[in-house]
C-alpha positions in Angstrom: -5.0 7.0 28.1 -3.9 10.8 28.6 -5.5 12.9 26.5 -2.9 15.5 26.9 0.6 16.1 26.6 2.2 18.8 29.1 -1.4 20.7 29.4 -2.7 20.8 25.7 -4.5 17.8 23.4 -2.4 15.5 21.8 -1.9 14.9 17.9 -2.0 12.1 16.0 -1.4 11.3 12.5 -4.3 9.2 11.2 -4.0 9.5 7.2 -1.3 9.2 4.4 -1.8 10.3 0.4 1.3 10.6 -1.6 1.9 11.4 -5.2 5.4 10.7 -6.0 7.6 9.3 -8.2 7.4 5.8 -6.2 3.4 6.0 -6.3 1.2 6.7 -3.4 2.0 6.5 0.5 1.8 2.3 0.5 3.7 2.2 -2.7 6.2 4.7 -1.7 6.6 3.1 1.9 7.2 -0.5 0.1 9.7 1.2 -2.4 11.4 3.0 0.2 11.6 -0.6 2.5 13.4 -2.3 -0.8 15.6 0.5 -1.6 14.1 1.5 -4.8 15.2 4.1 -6.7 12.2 6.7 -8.6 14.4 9.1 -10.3 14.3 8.1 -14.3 14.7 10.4 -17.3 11.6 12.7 -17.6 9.4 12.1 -19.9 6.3 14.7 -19.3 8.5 16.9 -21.1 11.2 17.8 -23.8 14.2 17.5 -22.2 16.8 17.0 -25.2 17.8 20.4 -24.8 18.7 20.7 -21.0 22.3 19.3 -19.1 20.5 17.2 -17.2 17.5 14.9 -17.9 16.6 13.0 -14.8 14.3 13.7 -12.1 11.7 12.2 -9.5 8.6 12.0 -11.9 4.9 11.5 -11.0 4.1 9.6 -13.9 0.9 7.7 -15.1 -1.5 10.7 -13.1 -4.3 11.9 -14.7 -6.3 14.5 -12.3 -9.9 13.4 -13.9 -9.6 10.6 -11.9 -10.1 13.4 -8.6 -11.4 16.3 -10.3 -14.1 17.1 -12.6 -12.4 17.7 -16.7 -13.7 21.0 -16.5 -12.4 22.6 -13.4 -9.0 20.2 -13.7 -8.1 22.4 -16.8 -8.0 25.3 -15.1 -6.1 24.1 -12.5 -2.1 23.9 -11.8 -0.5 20.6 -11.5 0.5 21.6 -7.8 -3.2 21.8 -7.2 -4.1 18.3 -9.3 -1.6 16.6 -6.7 -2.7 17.9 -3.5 -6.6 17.1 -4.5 -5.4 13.6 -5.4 -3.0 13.4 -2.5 -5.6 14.5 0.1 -7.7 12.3 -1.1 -6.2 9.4 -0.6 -5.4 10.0 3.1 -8.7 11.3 3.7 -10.1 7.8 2.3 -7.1 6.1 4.3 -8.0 7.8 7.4 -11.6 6.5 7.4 -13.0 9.2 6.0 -15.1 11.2 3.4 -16.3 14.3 2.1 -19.6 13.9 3.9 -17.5 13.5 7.2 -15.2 16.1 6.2 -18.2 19.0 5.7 -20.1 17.6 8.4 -17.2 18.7 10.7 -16.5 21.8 8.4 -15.8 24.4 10.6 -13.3 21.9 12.9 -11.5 21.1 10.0 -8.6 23.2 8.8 -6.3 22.7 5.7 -2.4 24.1 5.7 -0.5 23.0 2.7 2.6 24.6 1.5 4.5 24.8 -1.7 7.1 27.0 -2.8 6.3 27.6 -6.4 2.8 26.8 -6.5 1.8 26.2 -10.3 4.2 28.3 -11.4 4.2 26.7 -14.9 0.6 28.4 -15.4 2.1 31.9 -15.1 5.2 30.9 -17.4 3.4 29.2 -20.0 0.0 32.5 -20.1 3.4 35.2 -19.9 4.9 33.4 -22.9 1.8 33.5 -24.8 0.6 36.7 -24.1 4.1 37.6 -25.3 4.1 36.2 -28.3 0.4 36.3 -29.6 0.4 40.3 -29.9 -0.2 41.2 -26.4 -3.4 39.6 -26.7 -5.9 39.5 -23.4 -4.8 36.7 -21.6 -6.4 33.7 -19.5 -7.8 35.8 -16.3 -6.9 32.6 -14.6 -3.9 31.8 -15.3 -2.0 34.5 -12.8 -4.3 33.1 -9.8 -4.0 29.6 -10.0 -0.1 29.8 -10.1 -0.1 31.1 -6.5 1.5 29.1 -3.4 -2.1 28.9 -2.2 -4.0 27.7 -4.4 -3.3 23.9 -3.8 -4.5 24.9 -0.2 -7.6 26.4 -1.3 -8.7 23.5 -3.7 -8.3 21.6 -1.1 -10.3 23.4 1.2 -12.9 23.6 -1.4 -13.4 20.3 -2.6 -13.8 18.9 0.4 -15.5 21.7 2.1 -13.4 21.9 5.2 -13.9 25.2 6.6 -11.8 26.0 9.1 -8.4 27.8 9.5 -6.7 27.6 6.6 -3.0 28.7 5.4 -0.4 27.9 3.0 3.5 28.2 4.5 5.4 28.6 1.4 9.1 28.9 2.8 10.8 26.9 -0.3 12.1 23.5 0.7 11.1 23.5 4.3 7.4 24.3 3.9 6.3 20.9 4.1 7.9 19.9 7.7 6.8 23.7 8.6 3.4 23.1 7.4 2.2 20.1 8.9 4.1 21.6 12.6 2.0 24.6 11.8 -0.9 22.6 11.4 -0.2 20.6 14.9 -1.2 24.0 16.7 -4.1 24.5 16.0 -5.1 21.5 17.1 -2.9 21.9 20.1 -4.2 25.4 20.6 -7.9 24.2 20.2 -8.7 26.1 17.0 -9.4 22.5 15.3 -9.9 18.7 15.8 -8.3 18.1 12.5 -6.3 19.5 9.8 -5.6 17.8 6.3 -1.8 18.9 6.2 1.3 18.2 3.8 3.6 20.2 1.1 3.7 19.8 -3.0 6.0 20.7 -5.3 5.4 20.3 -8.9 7.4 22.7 -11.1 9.8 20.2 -12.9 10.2 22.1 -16.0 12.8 22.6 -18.2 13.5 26.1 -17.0 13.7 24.9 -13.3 16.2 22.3 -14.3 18.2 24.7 -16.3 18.6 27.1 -13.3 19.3 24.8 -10.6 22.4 23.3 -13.1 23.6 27.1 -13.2 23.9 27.3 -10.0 25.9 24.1 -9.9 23.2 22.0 -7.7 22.3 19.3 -9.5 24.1 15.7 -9.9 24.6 16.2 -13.8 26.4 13.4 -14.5 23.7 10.7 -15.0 21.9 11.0 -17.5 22.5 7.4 -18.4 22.6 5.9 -14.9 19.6 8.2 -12.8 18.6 5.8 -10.1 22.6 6.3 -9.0 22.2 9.8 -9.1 21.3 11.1 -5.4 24.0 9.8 -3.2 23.2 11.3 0.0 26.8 11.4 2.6 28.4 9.4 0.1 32.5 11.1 -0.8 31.4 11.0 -4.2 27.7 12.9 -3.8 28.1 15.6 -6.5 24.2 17.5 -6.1 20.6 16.9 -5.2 18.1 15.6 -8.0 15.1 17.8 -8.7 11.9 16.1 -8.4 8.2 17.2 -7.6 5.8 15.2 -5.6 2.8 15.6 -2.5 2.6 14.4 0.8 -1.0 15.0 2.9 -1.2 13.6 6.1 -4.4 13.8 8.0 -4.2 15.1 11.9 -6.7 14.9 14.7 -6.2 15.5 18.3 -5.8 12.1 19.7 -9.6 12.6 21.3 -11.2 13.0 18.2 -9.3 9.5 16.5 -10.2 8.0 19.9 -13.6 8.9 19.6 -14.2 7.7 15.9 -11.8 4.5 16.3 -9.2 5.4 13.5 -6.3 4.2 13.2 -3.3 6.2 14.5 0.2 6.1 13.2 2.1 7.9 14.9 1.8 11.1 17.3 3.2 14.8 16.8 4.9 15.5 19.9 7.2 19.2 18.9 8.4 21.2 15.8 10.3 24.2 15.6 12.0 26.9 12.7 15.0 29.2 12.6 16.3 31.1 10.2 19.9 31.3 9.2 20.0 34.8 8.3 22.8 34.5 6.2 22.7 33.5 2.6 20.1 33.4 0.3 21.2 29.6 -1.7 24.4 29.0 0.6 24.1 27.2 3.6 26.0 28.3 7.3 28.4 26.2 7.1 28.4 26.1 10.9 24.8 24.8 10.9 23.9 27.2 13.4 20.2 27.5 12.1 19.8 23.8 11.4 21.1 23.5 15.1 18.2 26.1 16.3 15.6 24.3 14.7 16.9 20.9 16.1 16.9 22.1 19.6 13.6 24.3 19.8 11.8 21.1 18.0 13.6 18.7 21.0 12.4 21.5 23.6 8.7 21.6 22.2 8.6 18.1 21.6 9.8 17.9 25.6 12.0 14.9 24.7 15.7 14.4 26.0 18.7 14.2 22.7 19.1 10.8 24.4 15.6 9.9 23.6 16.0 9.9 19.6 16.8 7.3 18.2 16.3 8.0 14.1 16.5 11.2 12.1 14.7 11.3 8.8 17.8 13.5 7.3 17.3 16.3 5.0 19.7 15.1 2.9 20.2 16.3 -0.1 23.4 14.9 -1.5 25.1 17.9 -2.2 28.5 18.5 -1.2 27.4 21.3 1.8 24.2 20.4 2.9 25.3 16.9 3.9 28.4 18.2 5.8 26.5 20.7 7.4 23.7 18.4 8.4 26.3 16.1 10.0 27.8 18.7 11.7 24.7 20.3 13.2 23.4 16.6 14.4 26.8 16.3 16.4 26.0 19.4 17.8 22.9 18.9 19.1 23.8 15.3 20.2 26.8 15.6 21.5 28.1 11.4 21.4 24.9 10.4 21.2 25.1 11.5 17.4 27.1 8.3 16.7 24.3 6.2 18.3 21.7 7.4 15.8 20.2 5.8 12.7 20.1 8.6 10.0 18.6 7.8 6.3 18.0 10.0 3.3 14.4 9.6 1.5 15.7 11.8 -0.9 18.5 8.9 -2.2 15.5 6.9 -3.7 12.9 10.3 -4.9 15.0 12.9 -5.1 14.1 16.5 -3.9 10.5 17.8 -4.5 11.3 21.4 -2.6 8.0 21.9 -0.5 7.1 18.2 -0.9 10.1 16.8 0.2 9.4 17.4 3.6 5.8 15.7 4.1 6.8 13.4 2.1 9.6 12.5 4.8 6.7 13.0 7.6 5.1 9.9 6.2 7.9 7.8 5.9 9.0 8.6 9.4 5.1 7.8 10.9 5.5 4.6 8.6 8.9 4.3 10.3 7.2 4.1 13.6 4.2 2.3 12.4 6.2 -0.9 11.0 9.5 -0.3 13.5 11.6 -0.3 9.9 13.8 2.3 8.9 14.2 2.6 5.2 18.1 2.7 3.8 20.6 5.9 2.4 21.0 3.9 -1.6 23.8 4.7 -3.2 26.2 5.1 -0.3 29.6 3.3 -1.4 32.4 5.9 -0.2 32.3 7.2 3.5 33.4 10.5 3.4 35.6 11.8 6.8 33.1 14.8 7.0 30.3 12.5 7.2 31.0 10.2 10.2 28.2 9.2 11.7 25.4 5.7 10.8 23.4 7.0 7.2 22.0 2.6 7.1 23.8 2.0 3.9 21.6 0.6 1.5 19.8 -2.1 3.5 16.5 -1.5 5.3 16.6 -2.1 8.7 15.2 -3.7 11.5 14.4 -0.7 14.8 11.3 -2.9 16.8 11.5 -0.5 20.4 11.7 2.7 17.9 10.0 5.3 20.1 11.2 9.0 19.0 12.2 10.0 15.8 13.2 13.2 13.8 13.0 14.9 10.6 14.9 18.2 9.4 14.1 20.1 6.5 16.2 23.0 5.6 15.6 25.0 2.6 16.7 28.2 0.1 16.8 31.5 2.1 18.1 30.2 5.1 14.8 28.2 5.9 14.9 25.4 8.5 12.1 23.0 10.1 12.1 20.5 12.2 9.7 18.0 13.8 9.5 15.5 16.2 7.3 12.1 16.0 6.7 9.0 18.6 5.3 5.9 18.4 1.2 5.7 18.7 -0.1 6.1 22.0 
């Protein structure tokens, strides 16, 4: 078996850990199979007050179960998922915390997250505020950073290598875990424990995404119908949080400790749109970029794809967009593709939406399925092309797929997967 593709090692995925409103990686991959839907009215929190009341809920977590009580409450929720997350596809990928340190310095981390625990900052502001400007929790400030789910990770299981934290709002997972495919590409590592979190699904997130009209706020009383990705009637994206981790080795290193491999990373690219902070380019021009550079890196022909894990959002401009862009880049082929939205069953966890969609799409490869689009009843005449209404299906042969991520401030990522060696 070549250990290299065009000149430098190969990567593999050999771990999943999910913490998402469908459960962990198998129970997410088995909900996302039937068509399940995880959005439900939230419950962590009072939500009387806010428009809408739905969301993609990690629900039945309690951190204790990965991290000592004591360190846990000083902690973000961000950080509780990533710990749990990356624990789960460090014990999926054969591994432990003794393997982990023994290989320390080989082992790097890159998680991103756009918000971090921002919750911790709101919450210590508000009662700094309002207790008479009283000192206030030295920790508080620091474990709300972007990095700080990287660096628990890191620490708890004592990988020291490179490490880094991509926080480039909802495209920092895809970016992330193609950031982390070069430095094992590049040598710096044999593995890096990899994904994106997002866990900020608080009533003041809610409240601003509604203001700026971006939410699906009509469902209150019907949420698994709420994210309705391509569909005429899709009326915004569902807010969610969540945590994807996948573990990645240079196919070497799996070889030489027999783990299992899901799927390999062949390319990835990002582009910037450089036009709006919240709006999309309508003509897709970034999205196209990203597409293209991730084909050219992957070195794998348009004609070659065969699925695209969508971004996906099911609002009104992102899913016109998206379709636009894809027919661009593919030309005819575009109409030959099987496209599906994760988000139509978890809704959108920002930075976790993207690794999140990594592991479907190795699981894609792994069990030659492709999950469904739910919720897709109306073809709209913007959006033309194959979305798999509703039904899993059937893709034995599936060789090459692709995942987009495109996010606020003209952020776009892309990465390109094949079948196990």
């Amino acid at each position: 078996m070549e250990l290299l593709r065009n000149g430098r090692p190969r990567v593999v995925i050999t771990g999943l850990g999910a913490m998402t409103a469908l459960g962990s990686a198998k129970s997410l991959w088995e909900g996302l199979k039937a068509g399940k839907s995880g959005i439900r009215r939230i419950e962590t929190i009072p939500i009387d007050h806010v428009p809408v009341q739905i969301g993609g809920e990690v629900r039945d977590f309690d951190p204790t179960d990965y991290i000592d009580r004591k360190e846990a409450r000083r902690m973000g929720r961000a950080s509780h998922l990533a710990v749990a997350a990356a624990s789960m596809a460090i014990e999926d990928a054969g591994l432990n915390s003794e393997k982990i340190e023994a290989e320390g310095e080989r082992v790097g981390v890159v998680i991103g997250s756009s918000l971090g625990a921002h919750e911790m900052a709101e919450q210590s502001t508000y009662k700094y505020k309002t207790s008479g400007y009283i000192k206030p929790n030295p920790l508080s400030l620091i474990n709300s950073l972007p990095n700080m789910p990287a660096h628990y990770v890191s620490k708890f299981f004592r990988a020291l290598g490179p490490l880094n934290a991509p926080s480039t709002a909802c495209a920092a997972g895809t970016q992330s875990v193609g950031e982390a495919s070069e430095l094992v590409r590049n040598g710096r590592s044999d593995m890096v424990i990899t994904g994106g979190v997002e866990a900020v699904l608080q009533d003041y997130a809610i409240a601003g995404f509604d203001a700026m009209q971006a939410l699906a706020n009509e469902y209150n009383d019907n949420p698994s119908a709420a994210s309705r990705p391509f569909d005429a009637n899709r009326s915004g994206f569902v807010f969610s949080e969540g945590c994807g981790i996948v573990i990645i080795e240079s196919l070497a290193h799996a070889l030489k400790r027999g783990a299992r491999i899901y799927a390999e990373i062949l390319g990835h690219a990002s582009s910037s749109d450089a036009y709006h902070i919240a709006a999309l380019d309508p003509e897709g021009r970034g999205a196209i970029r990203s597409m293209r550079w991730a084909l050219d890196d992957a070195h794998v022909n348009t004609e070659d794809i065969q699925y695209i894990n969508a971004h996906g959002t099911s609002t009104k401009a992102n899913d016109a967009m998206e379709t636009l862009a894809i027919k661009q880049v593919f030309g005819e082929q575009a109409y030959n593709l099987a496209i599906s939205s994760t988000k139509s069953m978890m809704g959108h966890a920002l930075a976790g939406s993207g690794a999140i969609e990594i592991i479907a799409c190795a699981m894609t490869l792994f069990d030659q399925i492709i999950h469904p689009t739910i919720n897709y009843e109306t073809p709209d005449p913007e959006c033309d092309l194959d979305y798999v209404p509703n039904v899993a299906r059937d893709a034995q042969g599936l060789r090459y797929v692709l995942s987009n991520s495109f996010g606020l401030g003209g952020q776009n990522a892309t990465i390109v997967l094949g079948a196990r060696p």
